[in-house]
N, C-alpha and C positions, 0 to 999 in steps of 0.2 A: 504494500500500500504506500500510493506517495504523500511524503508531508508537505502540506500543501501550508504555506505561511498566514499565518493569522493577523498580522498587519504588514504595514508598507517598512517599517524597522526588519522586520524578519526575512523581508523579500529583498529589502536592499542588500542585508546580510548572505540570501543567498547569491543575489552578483557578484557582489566583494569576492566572494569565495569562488565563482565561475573565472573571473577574472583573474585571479591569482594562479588559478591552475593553469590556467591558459599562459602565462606570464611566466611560470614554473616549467611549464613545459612538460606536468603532470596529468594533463588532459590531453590522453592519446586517439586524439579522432582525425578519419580523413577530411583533407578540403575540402567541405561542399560551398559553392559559392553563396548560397541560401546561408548557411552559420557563418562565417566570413564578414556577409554585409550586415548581419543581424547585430554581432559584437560589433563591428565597426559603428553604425549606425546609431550608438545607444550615447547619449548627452547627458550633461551636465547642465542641472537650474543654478539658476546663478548664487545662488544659497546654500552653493556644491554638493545639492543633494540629487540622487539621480533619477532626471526624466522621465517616469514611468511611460508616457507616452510616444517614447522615441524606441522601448522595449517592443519586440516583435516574438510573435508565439515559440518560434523557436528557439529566441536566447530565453524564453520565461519556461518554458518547458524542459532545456538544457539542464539552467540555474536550479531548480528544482527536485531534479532528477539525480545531479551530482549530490545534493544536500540528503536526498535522501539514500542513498548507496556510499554515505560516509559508515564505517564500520563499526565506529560505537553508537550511531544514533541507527543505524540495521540492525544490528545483533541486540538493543535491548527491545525493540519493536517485533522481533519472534516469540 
């Protein structure tokens, strides 16, 4: 079951963390140009907090999916 964020804190937390991996070089996926312009594409409000609206289904569904196939937030969720 995916953990699906209960606010806009929780969801930014999963980007931060999308972002990271990616940045890490710990997020081993092939180039699809679809995820590419999706990460690319995502802003900053000038309040440096990030754009919800610049997020497209696939980096929101990515972000979410990495958080939930983290290993101690999976193995206490069995």
């Amino acid at each position: 079951m995916m953990i699906i964020p209960n606010s806009r804190k929780e969801f930014e937390k999963h980007l931060n963390l999308l972002a990271e991996s990616a940045r890490t070089k710990k997020l081993k996926m092939p180039l699809i140009p679809r995820l590419i312009n999706g990460l690319s594409n995502a802003k900053f409000s000038p309040n440096r907090r990030i754009n919800l609206s610049t997020i497209d289904e696939t980096t929101r569904l990515l972000a979410n999916t990495l958080n939930t196939f983290d290993k101690d937030k999976f193995n206490n969720n069995e």
